[in-house]
matplotlib code that plots the C-alpha trace (Angstrom):
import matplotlib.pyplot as plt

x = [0.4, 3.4, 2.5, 2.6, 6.1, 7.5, 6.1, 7.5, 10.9, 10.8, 10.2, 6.6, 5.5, 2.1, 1.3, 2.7, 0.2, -2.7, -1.9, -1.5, -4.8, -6.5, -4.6, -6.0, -9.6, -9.3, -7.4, -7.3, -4.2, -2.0, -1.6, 0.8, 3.1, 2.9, 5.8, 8.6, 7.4, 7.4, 11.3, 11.6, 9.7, 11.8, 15.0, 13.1, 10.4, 8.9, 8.3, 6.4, 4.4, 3.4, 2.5, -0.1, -1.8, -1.9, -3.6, -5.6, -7.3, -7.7, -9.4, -11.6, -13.2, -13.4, -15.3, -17.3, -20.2, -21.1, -21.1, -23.5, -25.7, -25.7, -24.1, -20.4, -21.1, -22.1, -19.5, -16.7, -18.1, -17.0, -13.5, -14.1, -13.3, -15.8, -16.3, -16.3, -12.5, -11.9, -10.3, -6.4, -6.6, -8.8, -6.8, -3.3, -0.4, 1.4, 3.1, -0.7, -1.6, 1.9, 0.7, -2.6, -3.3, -6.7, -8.5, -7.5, -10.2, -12.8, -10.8, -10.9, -7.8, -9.2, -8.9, -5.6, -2.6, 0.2, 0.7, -3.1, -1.7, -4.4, -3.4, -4.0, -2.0, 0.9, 0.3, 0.8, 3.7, 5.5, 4.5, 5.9, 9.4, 9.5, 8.1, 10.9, 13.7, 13.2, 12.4, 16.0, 17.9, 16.3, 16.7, 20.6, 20.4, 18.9, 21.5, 24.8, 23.3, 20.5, 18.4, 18.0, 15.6, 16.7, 16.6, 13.3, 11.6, 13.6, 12.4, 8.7, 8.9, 10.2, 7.9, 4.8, 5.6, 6.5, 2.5, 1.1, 3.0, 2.0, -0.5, -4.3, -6.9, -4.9, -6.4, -4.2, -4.5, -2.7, 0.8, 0.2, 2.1, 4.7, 4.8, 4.1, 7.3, 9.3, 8.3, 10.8, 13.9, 14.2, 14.7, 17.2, 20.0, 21.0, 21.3, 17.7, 16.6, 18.4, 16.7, 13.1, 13.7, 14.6, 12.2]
y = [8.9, 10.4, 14.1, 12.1, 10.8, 14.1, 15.8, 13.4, 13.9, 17.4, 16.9, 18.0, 15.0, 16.0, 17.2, 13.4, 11.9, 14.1, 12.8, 9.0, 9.0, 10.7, 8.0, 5.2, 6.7, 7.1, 3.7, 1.4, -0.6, 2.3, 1.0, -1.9, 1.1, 1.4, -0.4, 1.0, 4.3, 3.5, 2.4, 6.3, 7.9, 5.4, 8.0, 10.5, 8.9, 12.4, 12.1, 8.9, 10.5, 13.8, 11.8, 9.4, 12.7, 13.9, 10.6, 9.8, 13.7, 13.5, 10.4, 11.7, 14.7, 12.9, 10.3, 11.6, 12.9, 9.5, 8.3, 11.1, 10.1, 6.2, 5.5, 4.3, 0.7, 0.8, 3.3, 0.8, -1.9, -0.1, -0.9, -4.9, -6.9, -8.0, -11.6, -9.5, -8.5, -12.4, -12.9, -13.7, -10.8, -8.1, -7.2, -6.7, -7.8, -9.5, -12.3, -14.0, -13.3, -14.8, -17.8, -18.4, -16.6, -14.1, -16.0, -14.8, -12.8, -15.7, -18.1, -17.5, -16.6, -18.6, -21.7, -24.3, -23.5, -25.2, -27.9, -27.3, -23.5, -21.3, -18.2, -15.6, -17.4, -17.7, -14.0, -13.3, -15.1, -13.4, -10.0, -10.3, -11.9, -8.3, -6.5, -7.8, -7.4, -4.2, -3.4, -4.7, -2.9, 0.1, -0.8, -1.3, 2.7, 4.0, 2.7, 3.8, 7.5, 9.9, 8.8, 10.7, 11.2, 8.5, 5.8, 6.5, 6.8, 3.6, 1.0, 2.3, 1.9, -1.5, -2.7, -1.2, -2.9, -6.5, -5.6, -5.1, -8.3, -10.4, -9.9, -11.3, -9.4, -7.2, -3.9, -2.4, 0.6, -0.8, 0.1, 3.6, 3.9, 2.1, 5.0, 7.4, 6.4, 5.6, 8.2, 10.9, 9.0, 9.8, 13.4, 11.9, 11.6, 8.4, 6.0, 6.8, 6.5, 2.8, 2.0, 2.8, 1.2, -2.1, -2.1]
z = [1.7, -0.3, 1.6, 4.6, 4.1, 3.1, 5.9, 8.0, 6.4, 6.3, 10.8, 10.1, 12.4, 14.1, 9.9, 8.9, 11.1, 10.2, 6.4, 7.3, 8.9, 5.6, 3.5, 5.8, 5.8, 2.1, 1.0, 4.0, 2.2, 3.0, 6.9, 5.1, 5.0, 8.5, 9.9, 7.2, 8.2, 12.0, 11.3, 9.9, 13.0, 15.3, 15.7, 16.7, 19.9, 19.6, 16.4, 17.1, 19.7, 17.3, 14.6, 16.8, 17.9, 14.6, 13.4, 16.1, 16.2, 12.3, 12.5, 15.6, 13.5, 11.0, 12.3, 15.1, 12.6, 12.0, 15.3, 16.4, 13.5, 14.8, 11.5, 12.4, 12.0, 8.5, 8.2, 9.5, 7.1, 3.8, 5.4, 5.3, 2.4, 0.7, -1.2, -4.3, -3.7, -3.2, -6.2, -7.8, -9.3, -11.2, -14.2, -12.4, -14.8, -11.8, -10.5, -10.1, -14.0, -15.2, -13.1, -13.8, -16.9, -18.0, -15.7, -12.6, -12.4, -12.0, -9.8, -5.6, -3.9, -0.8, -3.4, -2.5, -5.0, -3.3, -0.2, 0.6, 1.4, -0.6, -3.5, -0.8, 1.7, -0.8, -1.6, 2.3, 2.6, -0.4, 0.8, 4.3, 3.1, 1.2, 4.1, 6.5, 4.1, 3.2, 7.1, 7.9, 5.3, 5.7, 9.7, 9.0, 6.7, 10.3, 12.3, 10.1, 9.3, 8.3, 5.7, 2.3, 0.2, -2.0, 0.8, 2.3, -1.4, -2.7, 0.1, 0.1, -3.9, -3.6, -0.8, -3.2, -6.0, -4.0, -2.4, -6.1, -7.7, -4.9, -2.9, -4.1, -5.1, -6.8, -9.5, -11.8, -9.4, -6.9, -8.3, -7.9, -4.4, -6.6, -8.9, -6.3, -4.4, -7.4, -10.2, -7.8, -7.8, -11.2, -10.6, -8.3, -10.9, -13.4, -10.1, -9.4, -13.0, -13.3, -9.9, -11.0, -14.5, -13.1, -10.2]

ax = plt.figure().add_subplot(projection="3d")
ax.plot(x, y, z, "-o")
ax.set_aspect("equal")
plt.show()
């Protein structure tokens, strides 16, 4: 995923798409990133275009083996979540484990937490709150000039860690496309290190 975003940035589109699609096939949670990095692809329509191809022929070699073998559909079902996964959490120190405690491991995210809404619901409606306001600041960066380095690694940082403290079903694992995204800006000078520190 963080190849993906660097070829992108680097105008390496139809490469950037060939990457998104091996980050999807490998970790299906990486299509959340989807629409921050469709803003980034959005000044450039071309862009958008190369990068589809690139996806959509990765994901066609990919998959076609299995399709000739008659084995897609339990191929595909690898990509559904199971009721194992159905959980508050499994060992993530987040926003869920502050809440509820060491046993958020054993209680179901489908269960009602607040006005009848349920944990995961909750979880949902934190995660997109982050999603669109990072989306329109990093909308508002487009607009007034050429995103940096700095920019483009900062919101998908911020938006990783806001989809590991509060989403459900949650491993420790999950803040990896936090560190992933963040880890860099410390090379970026002290306004990067501060940034990372307090994220």
């Amino acid at each position: 995923l963080i190849a993906a975003v660097a070829a992108i940035l680097f105008e390496r589109a139809l490469w950037g798409g060939v990457l998104l699609a091996l980050a999807v096939l490998c970790k299906p949670q990486a299509v959340i990133f989807f629409p921050l990095i469709l803003l980034l692809l959005s000044s450039h329509p071309k862009n958008i275009l190369l990068t589809a191809a690139g996806g959509i022929a990765t994901t066609a070699v990919i998959i076609t083996p299995f399709w000739w073998q008659g084995v897609i559909e339990k191929v595909m079902g690898l990509f559904v979540v199971q009721e194992l996964s159905n959980r508050i959490s499994w060992n993530a120190y987040n926003f869920w484990w502050l809440v509820v405690g060491k046993d958020a491991w054993n209680i179901s995210a489908r269960d009602p937490f607040l006005f009848s809404l349920s944990y995961r619901a909750i979880g949902i409606v934190f995660v997109a709150f982050w999603l669109v306001s990072c989306a329109v600041w990093f909308w508002g960066v487009l607009r007034s000039k050429r995103p940096n380095p700095e920019h483009v690694l900062l919101v998908l940082a911020l938006f990783g860690a806001a989809f590991f403290l509060f989403a459900t079903g949650m491993h420790e694992r999950y803040s990896f496309a936090f560190l992933g995204f963040g880890i860099p800006l410390i090379f970026r000078g002290k306004g990067g290190i501060a940034i990372y520190a307090l994220s």
